[in-house]
LOTORPA-596138 format. One line per field, with one value per residue: residue number from 1; residue in three letters; x, y, z of N, C-alpha, C, O in turn. Coordinates in steps of 0.2 Angstrom, whole numbers, plus 5000, padded with zeros to 4 digits. Layout:
<recs>
nr	NUM;...
rest	ALA;...
npx	X;...
npy	Y;...
npz	Z;...
capx	X;...
capy	Y;...
capz	Z;...
cpx	X;...
cpy	Y;...
cpz	Z;...
opx	X;...
opy	Y;...
opz	Z;...
</recs>
This chain:
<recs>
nr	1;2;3;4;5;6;7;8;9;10;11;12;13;14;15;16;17;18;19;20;21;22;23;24;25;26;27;28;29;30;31;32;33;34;35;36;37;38;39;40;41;42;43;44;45;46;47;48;49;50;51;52;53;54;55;56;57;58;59;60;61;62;63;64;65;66;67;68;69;70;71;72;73;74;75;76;77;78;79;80;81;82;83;84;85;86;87;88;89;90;91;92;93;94;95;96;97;98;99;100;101;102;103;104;105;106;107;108;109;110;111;112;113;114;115;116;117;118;119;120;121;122;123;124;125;126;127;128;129;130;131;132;133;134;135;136;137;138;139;140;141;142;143;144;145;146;147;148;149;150;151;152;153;154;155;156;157;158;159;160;161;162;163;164;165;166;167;168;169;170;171;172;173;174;175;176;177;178;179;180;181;182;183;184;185;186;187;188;189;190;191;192;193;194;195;196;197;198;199;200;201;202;203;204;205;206;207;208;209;210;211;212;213;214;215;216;217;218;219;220;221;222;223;224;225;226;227;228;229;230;231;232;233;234;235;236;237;238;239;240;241;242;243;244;245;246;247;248;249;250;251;252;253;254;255;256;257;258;259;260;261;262;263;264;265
rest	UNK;UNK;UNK;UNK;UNK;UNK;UNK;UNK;UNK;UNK;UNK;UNK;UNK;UNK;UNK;UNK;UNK;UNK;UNK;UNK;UNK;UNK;UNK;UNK;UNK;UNK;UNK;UNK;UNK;UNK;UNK;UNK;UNK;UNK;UNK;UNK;UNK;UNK;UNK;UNK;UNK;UNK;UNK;UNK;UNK;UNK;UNK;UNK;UNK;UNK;UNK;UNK;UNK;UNK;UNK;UNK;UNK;UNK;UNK;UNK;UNK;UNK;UNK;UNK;UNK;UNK;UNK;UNK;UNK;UNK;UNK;UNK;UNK;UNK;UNK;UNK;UNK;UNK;UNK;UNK;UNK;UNK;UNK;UNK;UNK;UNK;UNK;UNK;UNK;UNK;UNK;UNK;UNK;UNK;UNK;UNK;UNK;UNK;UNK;UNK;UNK;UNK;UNK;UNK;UNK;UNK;UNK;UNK;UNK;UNK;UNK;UNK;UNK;UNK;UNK;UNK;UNK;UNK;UNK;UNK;UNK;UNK;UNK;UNK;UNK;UNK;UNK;UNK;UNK;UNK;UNK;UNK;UNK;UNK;UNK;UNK;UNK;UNK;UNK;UNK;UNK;UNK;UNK;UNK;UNK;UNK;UNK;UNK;UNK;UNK;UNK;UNK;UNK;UNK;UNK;UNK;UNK;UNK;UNK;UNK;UNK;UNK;UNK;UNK;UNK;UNK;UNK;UNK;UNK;UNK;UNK;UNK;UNK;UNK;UNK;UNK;UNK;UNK;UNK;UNK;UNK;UNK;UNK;UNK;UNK;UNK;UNK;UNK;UNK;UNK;UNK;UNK;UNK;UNK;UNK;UNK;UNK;UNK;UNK;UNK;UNK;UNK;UNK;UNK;UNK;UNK;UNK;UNK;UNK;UNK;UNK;UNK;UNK;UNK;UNK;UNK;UNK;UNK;UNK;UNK;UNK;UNK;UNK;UNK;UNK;UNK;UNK;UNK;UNK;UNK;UNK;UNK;UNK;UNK;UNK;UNK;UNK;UNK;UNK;UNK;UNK;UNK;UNK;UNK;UNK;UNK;UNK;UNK;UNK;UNK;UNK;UNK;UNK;UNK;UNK;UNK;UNK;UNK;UNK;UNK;UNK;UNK;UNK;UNK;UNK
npx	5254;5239;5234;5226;5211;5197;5184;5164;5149;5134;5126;5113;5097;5094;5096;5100;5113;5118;5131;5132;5144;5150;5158;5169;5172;5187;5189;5193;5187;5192;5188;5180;5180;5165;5157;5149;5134;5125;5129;5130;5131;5143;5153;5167;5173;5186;5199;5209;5226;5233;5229;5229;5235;5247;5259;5259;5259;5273;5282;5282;5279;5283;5279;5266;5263;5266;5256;5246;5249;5248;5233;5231;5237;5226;5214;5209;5204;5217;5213;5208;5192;5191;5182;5179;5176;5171;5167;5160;5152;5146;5146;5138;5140;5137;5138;5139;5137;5137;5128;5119;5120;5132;5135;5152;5159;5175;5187;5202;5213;5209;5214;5227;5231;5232;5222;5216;5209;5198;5200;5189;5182;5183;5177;5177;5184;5193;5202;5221;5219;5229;5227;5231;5241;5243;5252;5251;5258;5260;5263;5249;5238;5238;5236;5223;5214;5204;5202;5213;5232;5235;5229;5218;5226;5223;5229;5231;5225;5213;5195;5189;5179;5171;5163;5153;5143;5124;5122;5134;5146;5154;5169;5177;5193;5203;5218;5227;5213;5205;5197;5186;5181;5172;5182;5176;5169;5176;5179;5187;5202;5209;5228;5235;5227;5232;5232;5228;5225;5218;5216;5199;5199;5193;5189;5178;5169;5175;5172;5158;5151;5148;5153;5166;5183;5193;5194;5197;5208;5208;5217;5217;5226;5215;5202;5189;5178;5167;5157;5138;5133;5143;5147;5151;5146;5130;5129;5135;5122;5113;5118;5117;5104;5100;5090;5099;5111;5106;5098;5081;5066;5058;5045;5042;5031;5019;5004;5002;5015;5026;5017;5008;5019;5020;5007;5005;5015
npy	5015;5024;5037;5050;5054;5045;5047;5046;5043;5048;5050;5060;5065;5064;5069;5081;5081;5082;5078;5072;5070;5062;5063;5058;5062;5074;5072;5078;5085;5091;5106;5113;5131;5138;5128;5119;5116;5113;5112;5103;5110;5108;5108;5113;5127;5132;5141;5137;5137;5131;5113;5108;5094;5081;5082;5098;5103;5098;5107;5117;5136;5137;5125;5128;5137;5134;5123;5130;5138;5132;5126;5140;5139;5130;5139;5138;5144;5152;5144;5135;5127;5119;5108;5104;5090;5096;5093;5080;5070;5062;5069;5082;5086;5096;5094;5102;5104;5119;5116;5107;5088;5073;5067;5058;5047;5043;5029;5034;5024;5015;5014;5014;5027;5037;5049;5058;5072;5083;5103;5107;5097;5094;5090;5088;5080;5071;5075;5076;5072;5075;5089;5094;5097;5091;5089;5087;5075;5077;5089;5093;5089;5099;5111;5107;5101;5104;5107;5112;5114;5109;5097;5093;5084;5070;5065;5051;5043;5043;5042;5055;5065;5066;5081;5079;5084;5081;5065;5050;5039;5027;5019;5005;4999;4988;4982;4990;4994;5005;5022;5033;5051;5063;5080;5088;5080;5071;5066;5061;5052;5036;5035;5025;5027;5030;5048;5056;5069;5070;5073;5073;5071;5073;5084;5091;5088;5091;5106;5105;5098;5099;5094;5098;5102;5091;5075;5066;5052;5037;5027;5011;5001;5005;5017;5026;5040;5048;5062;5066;5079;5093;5108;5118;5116;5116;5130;5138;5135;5141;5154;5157;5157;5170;5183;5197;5194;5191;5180;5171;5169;5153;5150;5137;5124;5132;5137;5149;5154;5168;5178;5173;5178;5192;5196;5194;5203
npz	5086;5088;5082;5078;5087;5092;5086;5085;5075;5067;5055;5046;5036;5017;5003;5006;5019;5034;5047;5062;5076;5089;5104;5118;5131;5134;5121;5102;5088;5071;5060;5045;5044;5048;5046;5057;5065;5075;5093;5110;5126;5134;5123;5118;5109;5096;5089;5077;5070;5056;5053;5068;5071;5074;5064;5061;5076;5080;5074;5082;5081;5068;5062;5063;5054;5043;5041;5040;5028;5018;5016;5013;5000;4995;4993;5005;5021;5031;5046;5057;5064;5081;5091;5106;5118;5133;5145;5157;5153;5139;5123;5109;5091;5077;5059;5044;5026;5014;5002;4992;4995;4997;5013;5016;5025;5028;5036;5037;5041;5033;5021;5020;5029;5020;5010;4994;4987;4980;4980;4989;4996;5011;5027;5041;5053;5064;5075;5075;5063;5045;5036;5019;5004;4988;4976;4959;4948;4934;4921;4913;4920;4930;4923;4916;4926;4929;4945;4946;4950;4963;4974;4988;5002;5013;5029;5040;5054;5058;5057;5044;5036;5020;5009;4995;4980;4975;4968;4974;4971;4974;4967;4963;4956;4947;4945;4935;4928;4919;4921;4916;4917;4919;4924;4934;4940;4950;4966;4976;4978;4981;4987;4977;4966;4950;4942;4929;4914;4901;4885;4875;4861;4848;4839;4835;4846;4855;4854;4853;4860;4874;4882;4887;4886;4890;4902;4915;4919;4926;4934;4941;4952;4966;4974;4972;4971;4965;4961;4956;4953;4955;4963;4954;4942;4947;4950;4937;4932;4940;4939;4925;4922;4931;4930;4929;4922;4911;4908;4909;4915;4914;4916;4924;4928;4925;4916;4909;4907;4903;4900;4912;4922;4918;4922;4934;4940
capx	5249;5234;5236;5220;5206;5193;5174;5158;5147;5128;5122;5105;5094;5099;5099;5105;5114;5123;5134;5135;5150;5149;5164;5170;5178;5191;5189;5190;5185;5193;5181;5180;5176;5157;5150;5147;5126;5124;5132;5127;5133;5149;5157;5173;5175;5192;5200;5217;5231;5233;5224;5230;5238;5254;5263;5256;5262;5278;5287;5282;5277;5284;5274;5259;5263;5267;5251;5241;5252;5246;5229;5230;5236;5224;5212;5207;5205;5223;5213;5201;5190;5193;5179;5181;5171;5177;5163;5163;5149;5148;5142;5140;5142;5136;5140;5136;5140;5132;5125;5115;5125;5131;5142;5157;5162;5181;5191;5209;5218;5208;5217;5235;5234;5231;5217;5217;5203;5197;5203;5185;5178;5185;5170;5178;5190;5195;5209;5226;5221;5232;5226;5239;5240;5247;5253;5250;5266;5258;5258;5243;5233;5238;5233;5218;5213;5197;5203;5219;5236;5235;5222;5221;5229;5220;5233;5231;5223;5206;5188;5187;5173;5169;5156;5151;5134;5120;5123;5139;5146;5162;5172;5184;5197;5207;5225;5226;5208;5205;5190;5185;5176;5174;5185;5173;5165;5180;5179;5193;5203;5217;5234;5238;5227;5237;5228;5229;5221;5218;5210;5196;5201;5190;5188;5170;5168;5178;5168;5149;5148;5147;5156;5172;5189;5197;5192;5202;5208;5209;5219;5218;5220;5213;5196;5188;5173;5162;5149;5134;5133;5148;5145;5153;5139;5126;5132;5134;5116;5111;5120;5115;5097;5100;5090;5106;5116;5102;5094;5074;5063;5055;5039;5040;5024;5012;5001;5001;5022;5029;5011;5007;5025;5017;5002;5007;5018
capy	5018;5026;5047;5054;5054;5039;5049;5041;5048;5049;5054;5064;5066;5060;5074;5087;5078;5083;5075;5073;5068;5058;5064;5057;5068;5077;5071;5082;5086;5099;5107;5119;5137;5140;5121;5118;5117;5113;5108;5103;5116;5105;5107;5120;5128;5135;5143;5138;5138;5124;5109;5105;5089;5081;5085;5106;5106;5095;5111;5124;5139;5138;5119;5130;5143;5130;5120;5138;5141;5125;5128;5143;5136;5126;5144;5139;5148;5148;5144;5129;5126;5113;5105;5098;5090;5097;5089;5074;5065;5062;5075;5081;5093;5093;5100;5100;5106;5124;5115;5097;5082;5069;5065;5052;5043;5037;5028;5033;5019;5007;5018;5016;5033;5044;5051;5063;5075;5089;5108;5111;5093;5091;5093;5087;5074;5067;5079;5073;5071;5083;5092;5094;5100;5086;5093;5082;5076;5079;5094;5094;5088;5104;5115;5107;5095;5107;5106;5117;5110;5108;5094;5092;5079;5070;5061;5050;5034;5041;5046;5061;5068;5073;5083;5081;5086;5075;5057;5049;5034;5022;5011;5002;4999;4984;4984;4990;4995;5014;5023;5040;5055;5073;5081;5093;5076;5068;5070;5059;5046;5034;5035;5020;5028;5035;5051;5060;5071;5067;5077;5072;5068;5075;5096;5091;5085;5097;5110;5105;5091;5102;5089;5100;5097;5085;5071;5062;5046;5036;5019;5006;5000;5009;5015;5032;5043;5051;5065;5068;5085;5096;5114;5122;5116;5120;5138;5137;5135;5147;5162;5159;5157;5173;5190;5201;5191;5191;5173;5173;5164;5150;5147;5132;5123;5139;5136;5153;5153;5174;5182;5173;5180;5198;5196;5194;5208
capz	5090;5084;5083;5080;5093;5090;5088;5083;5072;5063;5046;5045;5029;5011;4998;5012;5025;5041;5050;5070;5080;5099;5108;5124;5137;5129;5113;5099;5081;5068;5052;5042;5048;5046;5044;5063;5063;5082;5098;5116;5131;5135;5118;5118;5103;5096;5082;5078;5064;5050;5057;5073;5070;5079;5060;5063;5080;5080;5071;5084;5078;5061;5059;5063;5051;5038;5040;5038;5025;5016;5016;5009;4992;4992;4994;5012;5026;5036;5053;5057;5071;5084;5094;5111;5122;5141;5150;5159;5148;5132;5121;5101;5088;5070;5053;5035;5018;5013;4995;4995;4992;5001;5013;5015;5031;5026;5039;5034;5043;5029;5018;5022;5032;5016;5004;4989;4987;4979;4987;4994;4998;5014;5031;5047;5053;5072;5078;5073;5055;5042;5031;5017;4998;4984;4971;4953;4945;4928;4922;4910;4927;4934;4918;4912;4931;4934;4951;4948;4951;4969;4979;4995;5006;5021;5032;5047;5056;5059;5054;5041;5031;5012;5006;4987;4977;4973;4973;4976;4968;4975;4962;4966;4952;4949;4944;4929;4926;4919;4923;4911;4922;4920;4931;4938;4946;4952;4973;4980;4975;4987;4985;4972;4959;4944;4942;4920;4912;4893;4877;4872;4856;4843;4839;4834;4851;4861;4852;4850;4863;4879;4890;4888;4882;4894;4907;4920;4919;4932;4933;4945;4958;4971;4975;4970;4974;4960;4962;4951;4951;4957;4962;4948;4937;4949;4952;4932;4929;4943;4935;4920;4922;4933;4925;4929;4918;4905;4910;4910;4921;4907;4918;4924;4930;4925;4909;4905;4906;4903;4901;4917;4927;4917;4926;4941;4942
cpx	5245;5236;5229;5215;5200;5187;5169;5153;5139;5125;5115;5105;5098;5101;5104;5107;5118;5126;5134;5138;5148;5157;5164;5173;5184;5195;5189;5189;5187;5187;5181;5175;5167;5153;5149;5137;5123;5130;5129;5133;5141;5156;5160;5174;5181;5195;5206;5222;5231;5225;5226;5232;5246;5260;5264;5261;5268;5283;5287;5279;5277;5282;5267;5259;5261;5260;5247;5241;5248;5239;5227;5231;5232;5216;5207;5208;5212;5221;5209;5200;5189;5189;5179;5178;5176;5174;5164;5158;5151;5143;5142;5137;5140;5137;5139;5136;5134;5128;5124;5119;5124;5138;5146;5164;5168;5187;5199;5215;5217;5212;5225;5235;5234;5225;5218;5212;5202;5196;5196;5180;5178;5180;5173;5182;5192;5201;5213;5225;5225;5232;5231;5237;5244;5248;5255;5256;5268;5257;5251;5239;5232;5234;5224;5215;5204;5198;5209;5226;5237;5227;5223;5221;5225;5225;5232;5228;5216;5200;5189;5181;5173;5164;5155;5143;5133;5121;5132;5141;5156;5164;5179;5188;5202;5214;5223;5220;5207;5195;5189;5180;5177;5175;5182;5170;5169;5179;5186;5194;5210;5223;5238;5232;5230;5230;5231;5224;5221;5212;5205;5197;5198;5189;5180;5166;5168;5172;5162;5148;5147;5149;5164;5177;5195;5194;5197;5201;5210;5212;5221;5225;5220;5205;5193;5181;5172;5157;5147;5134;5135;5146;5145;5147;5134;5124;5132;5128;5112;5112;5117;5109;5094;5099;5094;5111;5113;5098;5086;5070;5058;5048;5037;5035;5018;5012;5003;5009;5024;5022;5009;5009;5021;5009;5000;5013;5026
cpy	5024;5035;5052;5051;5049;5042;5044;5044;5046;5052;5055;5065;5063;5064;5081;5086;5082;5077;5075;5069;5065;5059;5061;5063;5068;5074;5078;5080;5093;5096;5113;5124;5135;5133;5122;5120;5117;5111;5110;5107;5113;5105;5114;5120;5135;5137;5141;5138;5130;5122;5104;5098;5088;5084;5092;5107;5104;5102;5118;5128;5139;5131;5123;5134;5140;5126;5124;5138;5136;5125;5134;5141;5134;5132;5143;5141;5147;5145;5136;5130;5119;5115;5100;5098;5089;5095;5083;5067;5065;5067;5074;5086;5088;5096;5095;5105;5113;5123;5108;5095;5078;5069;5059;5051;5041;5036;5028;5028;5013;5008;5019;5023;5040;5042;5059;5066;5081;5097;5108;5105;5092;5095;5096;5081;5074;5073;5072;5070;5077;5083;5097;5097;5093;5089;5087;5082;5078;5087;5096;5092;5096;5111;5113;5101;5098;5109;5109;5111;5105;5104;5093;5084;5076;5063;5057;5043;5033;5043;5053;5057;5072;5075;5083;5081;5082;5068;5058;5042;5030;5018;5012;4996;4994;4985;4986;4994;5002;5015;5030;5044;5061;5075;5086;5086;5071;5070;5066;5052;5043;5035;5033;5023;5032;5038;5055;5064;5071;5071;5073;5067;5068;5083;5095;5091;5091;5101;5112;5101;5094;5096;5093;5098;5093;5082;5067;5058;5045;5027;5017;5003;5005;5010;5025;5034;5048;5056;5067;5075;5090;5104;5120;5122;5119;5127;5139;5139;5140;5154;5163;5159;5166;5180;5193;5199;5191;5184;5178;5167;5161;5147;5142;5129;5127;5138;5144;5156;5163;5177;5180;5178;5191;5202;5197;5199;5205
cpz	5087;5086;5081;5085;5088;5091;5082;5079;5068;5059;5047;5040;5024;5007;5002;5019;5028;5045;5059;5072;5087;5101;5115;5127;5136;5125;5108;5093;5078;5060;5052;5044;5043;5045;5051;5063;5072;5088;5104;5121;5133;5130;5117;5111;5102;5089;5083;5069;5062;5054;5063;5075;5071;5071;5062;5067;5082;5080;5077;5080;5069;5058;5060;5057;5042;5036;5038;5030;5018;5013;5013;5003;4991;4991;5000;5016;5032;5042;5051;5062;5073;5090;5098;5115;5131;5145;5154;5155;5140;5127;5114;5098;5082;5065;5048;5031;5017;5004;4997;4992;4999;5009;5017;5021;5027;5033;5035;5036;5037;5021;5016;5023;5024;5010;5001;4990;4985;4983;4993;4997;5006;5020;5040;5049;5060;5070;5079;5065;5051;5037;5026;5010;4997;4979;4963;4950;4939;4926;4918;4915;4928;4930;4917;4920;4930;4941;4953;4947;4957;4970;4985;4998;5012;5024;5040;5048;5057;5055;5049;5036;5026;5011;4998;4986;4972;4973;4971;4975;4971;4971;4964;4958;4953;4945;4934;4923;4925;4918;4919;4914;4920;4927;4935;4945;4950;4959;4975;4976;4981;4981;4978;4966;4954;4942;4933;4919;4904;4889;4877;4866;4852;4845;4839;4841;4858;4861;4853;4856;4870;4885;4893;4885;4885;4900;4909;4920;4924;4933;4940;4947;4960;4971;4972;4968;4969;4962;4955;4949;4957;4957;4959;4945;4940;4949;4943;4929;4933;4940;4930;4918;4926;4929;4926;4924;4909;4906;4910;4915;4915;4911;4918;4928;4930;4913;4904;4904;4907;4905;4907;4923;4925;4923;4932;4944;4941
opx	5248;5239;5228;5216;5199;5184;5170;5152;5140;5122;5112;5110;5104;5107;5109;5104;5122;5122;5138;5137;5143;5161;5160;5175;5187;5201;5186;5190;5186;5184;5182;5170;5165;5147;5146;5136;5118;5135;5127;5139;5145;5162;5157;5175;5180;5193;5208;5219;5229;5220;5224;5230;5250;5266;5270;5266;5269;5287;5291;5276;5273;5283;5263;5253;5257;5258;5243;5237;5246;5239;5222;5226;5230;5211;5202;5214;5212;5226;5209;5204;5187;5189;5180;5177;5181;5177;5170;5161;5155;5137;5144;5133;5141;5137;5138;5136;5128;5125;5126;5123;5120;5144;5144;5170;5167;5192;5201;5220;5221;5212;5227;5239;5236;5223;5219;5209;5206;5192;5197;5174;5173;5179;5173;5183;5195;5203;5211;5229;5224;5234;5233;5231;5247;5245;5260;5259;5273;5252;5247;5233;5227;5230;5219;5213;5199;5195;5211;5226;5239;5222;5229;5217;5223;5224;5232;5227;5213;5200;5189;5180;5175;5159;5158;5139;5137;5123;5135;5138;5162;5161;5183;5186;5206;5214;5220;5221;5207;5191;5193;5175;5182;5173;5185;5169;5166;5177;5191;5190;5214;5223;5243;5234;5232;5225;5237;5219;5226;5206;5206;5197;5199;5189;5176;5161;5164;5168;5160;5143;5143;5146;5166;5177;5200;5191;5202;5196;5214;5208;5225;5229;5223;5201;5198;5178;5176;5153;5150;5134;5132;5143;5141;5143;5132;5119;5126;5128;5108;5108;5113;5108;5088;5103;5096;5114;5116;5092;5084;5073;5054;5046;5034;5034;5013;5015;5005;5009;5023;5022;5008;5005;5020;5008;4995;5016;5031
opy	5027;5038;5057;5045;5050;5040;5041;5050;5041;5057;5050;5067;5061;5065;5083;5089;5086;5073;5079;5063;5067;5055;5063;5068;5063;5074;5083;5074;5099;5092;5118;5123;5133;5133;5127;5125;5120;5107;5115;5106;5118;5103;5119;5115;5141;5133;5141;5140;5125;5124;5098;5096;5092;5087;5093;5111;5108;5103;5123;5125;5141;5130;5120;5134;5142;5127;5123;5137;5139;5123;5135;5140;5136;5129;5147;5141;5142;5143;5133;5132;5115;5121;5094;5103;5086;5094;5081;5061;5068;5068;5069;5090;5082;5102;5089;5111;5113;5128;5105;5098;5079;5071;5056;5053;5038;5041;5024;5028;5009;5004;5023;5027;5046;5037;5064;5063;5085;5097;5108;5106;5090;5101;5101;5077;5080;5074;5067;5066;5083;5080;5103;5099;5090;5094;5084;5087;5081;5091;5101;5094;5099;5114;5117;5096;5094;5114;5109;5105;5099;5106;5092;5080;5080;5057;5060;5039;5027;5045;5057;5052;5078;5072;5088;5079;5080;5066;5062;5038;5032;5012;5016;4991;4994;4990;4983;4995;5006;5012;5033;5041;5064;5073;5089;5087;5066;5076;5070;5049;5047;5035;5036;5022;5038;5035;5055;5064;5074;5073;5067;5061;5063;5087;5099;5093;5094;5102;5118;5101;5090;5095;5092;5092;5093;5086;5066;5056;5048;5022;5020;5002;5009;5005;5028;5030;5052;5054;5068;5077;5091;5107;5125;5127;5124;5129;5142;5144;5144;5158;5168;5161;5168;5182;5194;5203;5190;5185;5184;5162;5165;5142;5140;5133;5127;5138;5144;5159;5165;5178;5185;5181;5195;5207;5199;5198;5209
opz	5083;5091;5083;5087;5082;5096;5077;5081;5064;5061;5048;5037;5025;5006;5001;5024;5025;5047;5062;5070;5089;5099;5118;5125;5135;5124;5110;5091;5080;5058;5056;5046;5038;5044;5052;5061;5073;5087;5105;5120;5133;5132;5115;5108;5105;5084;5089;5064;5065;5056;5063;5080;5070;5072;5065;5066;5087;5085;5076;5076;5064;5052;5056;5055;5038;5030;5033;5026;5013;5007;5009;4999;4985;4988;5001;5017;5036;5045;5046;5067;5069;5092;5098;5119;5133;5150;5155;5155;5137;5128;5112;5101;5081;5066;5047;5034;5019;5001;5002;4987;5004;5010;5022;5022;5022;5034;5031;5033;5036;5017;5012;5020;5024;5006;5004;4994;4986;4988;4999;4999;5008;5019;5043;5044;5062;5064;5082;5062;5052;5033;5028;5010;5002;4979;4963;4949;4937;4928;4920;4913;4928;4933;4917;4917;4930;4943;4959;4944;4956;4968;4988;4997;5016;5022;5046;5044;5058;5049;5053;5034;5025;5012;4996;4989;4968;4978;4967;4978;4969;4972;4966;4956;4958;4942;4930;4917;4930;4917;4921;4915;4919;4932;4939;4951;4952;4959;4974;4974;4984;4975;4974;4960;4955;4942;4932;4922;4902;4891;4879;4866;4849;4850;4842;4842;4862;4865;4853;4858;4873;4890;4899;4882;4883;4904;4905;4921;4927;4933;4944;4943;4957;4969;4971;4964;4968;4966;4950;4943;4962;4952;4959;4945;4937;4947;4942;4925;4930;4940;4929;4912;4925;4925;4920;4921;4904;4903;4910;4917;4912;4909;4914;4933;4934;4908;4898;4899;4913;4911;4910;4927;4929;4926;4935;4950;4942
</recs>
């Protein structure tokens, strides 16, 4: 018997998408504080502990406590808000990622009931999905992942949402087949992929190559979500372009370049 709530859903725009939900009557959806972008007059909205999911609340207080608890490891907020349509028609609520990217429908029942994900991908998800922490068996994943030791967990039979930056690439991995990624652009991967993290393997490389010194390997089967450019990077290039930090503004599409930016004050 199915355990999360069965909502319906439509993606807006390509480089900076949002997501809307279609609720029936008392339907809901949980998502991360502060995405919510819109909703129609009928939609109750609610703070609660963990992520309100039948694991959460099975234990009473101390399954809610637990669930919170969980989430902070992974450095998210102990609450989440839960979205419910109290109407008698059908209504809708929408949300989307504070950086451009994409983002990524995955039915978790096609999944055998669980997916991997990195701590801050995760959007929104049919109430009764649970959002959980993994914890890598390896420990040079947990030292060198990019991503910490801790990934977060998404459990259950229905709809969740990831959000990852710039495009978004699905491979699917046959037994046995390894895949080589930098682990900053790793977003999620299913249960069955064997997750490593691996040196490089040259010092000239590590050193001079600006790729870093380790990417994650990734062995088959299973199936596993790619982003192009991960918000570290972004944030990354923003800093350091940032006059405070000493960055300069390199005049881009002005002939006259610095003297121009003088010129103009």
């Amino acid at each position: 018997m199915a355990r999360s709530h069965e909502i319906e859903y439509k993606l807006f725009g390509d480089d900076m998408q949002f997501v809307e939900i279609e609720l029936d009557p008392r339907e809901s959806v949980v998502a991360e504080a502060g995405s919510m972008i819109y909703m129609n007059q009928d939609i109750e909205m609610d703070t609660i502990f963990g992520d309100g999911s039948e694991q959460s609340q099975s234990g009473g207080m101390m399954g809610k406590l637990m669930g919170a608890g969980k989430r902070m490891m992974t450095g998210e907020s102990l609450f989440m808000t839960q979205f419910t349509n109290i109407g008698h028609d059908v209504s809708h609520v929408a949300f989307g990622s504070p950086y451009p990217g994409k983002i990524i429908p995955i039915d978790l029942a096609e999944h055998n009931g669980k997916l991997i994900c990195q701590k801050d991908a995760f959007l929104c998800a049919a109430k009764g999905t649970a959002v959980g922490i993994e914890f890598q068996k390896k420990i040079g994943t947990g030292f060198f992942g990019g991503e910490g030791f801790i990934m977060q967990k998404l459990e259950g039979d229905g709809l969740a949402f990831v959000h990852a930056g710039g495009t978004i690439i699905k491979k699917e991995l046959a037994h046995g087949q390894m895949l080589k990624v930098d682990t900053g652009c790793l977003v999620a991967l299913t249960q069955t992929v064997n997750y490593d993290i691996q040196f490089v393997g040259n010092v000239k490389s590590a050193l001079f190559g600006g790729e870093g010194l380790f990417f994650a390997t990734l062995q088959g089967p299973g199936t596993v979500w790619i982003q192009s450019l991960p918000f570290s990077k972004l944030a990354d290039r923003i800093i350091a372009n940032a006059p405070s930090v000493g960055g300069s503004s390199k005049g881009e599409g002005s002939v006259l370049g610095t003297l121009g930016n003088l010129l103009d004050g």
